[in-house]
N, C-alpha and C positions, 0 to 999 in steps of 0.2 A: 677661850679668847675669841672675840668675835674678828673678823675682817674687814676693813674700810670696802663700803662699797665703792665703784671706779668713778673718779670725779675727772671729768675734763675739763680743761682750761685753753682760750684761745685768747691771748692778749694781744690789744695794738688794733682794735674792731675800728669799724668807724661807720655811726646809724648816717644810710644815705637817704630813708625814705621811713615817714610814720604815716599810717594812714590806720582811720579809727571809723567802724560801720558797727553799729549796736553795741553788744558787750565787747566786740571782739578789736584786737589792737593788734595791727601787721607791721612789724617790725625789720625793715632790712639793711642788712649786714656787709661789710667785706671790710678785708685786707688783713690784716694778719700777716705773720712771718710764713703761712702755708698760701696767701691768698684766697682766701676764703672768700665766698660768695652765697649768704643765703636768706630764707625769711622765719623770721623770729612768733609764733602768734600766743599771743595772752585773750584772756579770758577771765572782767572785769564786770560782774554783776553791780558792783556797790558802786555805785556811777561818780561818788567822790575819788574811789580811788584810782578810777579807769582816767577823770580826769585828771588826776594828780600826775601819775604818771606819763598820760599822751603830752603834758608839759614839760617834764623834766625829756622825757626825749627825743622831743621836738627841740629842747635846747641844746641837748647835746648834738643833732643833727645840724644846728644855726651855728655853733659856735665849731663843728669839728672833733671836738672832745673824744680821745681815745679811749675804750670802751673794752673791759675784758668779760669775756664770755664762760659762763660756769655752768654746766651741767651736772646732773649727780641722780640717779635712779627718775628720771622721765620728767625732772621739771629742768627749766633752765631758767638765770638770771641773766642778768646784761651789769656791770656795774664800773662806774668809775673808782677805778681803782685808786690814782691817783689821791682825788678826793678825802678816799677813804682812809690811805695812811697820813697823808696830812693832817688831817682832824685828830686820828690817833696821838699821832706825835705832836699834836697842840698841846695833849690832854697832861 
């Protein structure tokens, strides 16, 4: 039986700052129940998707939108969670 590799989870984030220079997207972070403070970078060759994304997190920095944090073996996402069970439970 294999092992779940370790997955961390930091809920309640909130994006205070996007800033996008070539492929790369600096993404930063804080608050949390630990008060977290830090900077997120992605790495967007396909320039649709680099765009795609420097909007949707540009919106979640406009509107405020609480933002949980997932890591798991060296990649990490950012995701509204909220969103995500709501849409579920539309379904």
């Amino acid at each position: 039986m294999e092992q779940n590799p370790e997955i961390e989870i930091i809920q309640n984030l909130l994006v205070f700052a996007v800033e996008s220079d070539g492929d790369e997207l600096r993404v930063d972070i804080y608050g949390g129940g630990d008060c977290v403070c830090g900077t997120l970078i992605y790495r967007f060759s396909d320039r649709r998707e680099h765009t795609e994304r420097t909007e949707v997190l540009r919106r979640w920095c406009e509107e405020g939108t609480p933002v949980t944090y997932v890591r798991r073996e060296g990649s990490a996402a950012l995701l509204d969670e909220v969103a995500l069970l709501s849409d579920a439970m539309a379904d």
